[in-house]
C-alpha positions in Angstrom: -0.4 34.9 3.2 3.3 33.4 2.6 1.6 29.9 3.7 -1.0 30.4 0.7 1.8 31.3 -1.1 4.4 28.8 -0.6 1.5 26.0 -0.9 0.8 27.8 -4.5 4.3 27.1 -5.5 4.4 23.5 -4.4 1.5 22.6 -6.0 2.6 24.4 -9.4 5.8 22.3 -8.9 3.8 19.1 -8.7 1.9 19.6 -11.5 4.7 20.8 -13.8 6.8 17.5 -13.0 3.7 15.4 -13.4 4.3 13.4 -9.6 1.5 13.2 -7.3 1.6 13.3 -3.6 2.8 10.4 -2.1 0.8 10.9 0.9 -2.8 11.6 2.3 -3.0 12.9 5.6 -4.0 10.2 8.3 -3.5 7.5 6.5 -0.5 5.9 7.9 -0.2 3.1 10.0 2.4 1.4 12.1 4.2 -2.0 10.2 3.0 -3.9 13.6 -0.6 -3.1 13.1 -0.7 -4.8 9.9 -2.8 -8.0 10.6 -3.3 -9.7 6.9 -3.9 -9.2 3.1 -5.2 -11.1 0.6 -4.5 -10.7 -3.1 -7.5 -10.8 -5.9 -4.8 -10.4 -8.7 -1.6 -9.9 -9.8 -1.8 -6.2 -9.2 -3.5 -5.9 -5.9 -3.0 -6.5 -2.3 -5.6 -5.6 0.3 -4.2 -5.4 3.7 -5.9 -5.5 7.1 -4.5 -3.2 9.9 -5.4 -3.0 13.6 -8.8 -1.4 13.8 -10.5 -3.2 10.9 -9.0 -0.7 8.4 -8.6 -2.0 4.8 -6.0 -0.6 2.4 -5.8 -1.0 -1.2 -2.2 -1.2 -2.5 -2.1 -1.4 -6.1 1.2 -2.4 -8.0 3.4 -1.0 -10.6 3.4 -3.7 -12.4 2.8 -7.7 -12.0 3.6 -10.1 -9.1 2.0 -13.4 -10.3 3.0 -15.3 -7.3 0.5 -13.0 -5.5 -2.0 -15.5 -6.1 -0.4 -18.7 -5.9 -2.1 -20.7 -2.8 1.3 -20.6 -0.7 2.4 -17.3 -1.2 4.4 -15.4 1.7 4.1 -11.5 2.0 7.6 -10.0 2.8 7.9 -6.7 4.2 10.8 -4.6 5.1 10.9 -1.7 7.2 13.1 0.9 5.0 13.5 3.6 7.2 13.6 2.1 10.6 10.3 4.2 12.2 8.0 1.3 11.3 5.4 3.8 10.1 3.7 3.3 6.7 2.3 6.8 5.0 2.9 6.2 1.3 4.0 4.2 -1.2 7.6 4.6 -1.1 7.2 3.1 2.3 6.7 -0.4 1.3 9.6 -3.0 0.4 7.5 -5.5 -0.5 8.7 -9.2 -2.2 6.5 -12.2 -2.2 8.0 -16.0 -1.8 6.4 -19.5 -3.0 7.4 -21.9 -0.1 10.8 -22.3 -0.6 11.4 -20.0 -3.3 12.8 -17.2 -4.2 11.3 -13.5 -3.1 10.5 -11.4 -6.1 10.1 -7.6 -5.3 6.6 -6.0 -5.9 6.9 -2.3 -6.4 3.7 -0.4 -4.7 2.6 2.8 -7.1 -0.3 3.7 -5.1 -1.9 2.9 -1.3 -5.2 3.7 -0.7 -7.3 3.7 2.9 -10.8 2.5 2.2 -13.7 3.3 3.8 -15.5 1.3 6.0 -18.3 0.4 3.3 -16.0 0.1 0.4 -14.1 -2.3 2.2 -17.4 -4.3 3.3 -18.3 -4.0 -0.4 -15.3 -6.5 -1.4 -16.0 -9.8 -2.3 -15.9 -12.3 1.1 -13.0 -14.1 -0.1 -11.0 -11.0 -1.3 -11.6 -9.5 1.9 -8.4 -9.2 4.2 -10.6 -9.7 7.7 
């Protein structure tokens, strides 16, 4: 009963200061297992993890050099545990050859299923 209860009053809390969970359970993944990612857009990176295992990261807002043909992904681990769950995870900044890294701020990450990922386009796909 006081689990029912206390899980009441968290999600009350959630709603009334309009944040979402930054989490779904078993979606995390380890920084090492990430393999590759391809971006369709400014506002979207698909990244391949061990396992075949696509996730959807879309951004708060743009990161044109996403798409330029010698972009570098640069991600730093924040916390130290290596372990990726959510969002607020990511430190993500993407270079031009050369250039300088400008930060891309990751509002959602999303695990896709195994046909929604095969449903991408072949060159959006990160595998």
């Amino acid at each position: 009963m006081r689990k029912m209860f206390l899980a009441g009053v968290l999600a009350a809390a959630t709603i009334a200061t309009g944040q979402t969970a930054l989490a779904q359970p078993n979606q995390c993944f380890f920084e090492s297992q990430w393999q590759s990612w391809k971006a369709p857009n400014d506002r979207t990176i698909y990244l391949g993890v061990t396992g075949h295992k696509v996730y959807r990261l879309d951004l708060a807002g743009s990161c044109p050099e996403l798409t330029w043909p010698d972009a570098r992904l640069i991600s730093r681990d924040r916390e130290g545990a290596g372990s990726i769950c959510g969002p607020l995870d990511f430190d993500l900044k993407v270079a031009e050859q050369g250039g300088p890294a400008t930060p891309c701020i990751v509002k959602s990450m999303t695990l896709m299923t195994p046909d929604e990922a095969a449903a991408l386009p072949r060159g959006v796909r990160p595998y």
